[in-house]
C-alpha angles and dihedrals in degrees: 000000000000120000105178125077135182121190117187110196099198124083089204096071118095112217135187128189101245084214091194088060101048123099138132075288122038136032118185123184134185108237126202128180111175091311111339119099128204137190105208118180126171107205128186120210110224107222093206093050130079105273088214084063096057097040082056082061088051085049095059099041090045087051085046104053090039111165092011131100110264123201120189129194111198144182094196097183077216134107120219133157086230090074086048089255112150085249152011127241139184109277080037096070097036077062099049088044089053096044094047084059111055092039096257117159120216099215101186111130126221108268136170087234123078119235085223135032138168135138081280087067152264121293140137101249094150118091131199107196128178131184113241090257094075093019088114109050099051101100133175096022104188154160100241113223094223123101118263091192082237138083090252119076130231115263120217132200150138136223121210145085139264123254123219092285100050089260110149113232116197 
């Protein structure tokens, strides 16, 4: 079963299946829109699995995608401030600590809305990282408010630049 999903909303970007880097738990894609290139994965954390393991995964998919921009979905299964979560666990430090570095940038804004909930609780256990190369154009991060049928919530966001007047262009 595959737990890891992309969905690219534009007709106009070009995406390949990066096959070394697909499994139950990971899908990666090359993305290419006119002449940026993006390595995209979504990657899901196995709370039952070794975090080193799937860090080891990240590892793979960051030397791949060297000198481009690289965009990650995540359910981390972990629980860090810095994902604006109430605490920091374990595995939620062991993450931060990862990320920081390899100059990885967490990019959740704070919401009123939680990226995960169930009769377990509420938290923000889904991550959305970028590298610094694409930090920049990833604009209006946020926790939609329509149902995803599923305890974890739909993540929104867009990819462009700004022209000379602050105008997004996606």
């Amino acid at each position: 079963m595959c737990r890891a999903a992309i969905i690219i909303a534009n007709y106009n970007i070009y995406a390949i299946l990066i096959k070394q880097h697909f499994d139950g738990d990971t899908i990666a894609i090359e993305v290419r829109y006119k002449s940026t290139r993006i390595i995209s994965a979504s990657i899901y954390l196995d709370i039952k699995e070794e975090l080193n393991n799937k860090i080891a995964k990240i590892e793979e998919i960051l030397k791949f995608g060297t000198g481009t921009g690289i965009l990650i979905a995540m359910d981390s299964n972990s629980r860090s401030q810095a994902s604006h979560d109430k605490q920091t666990n374990t595995r939620g430090r062991i993450l931060e600590d990862y990320l920081t570095t390899r100059d990885l940038n967490i990019i959740n804004e704070e919401s009123d809305h939680t990226t995960y909930q169930s009769r377990r609780g509420r938290s923000n256990i889904d991550l959305t990282i970028t590298n610094n190369r694409i930090l920049k154009y990833v604009k209006d991060w946020e926790v939609s408010t329509e149902d995803s049928c599923l305890d974890h919530s739909i993540i929104k966001f867009n990819i462009g630049q700004e022209n000379n007047n602050g105008a997004q262009h996606n």
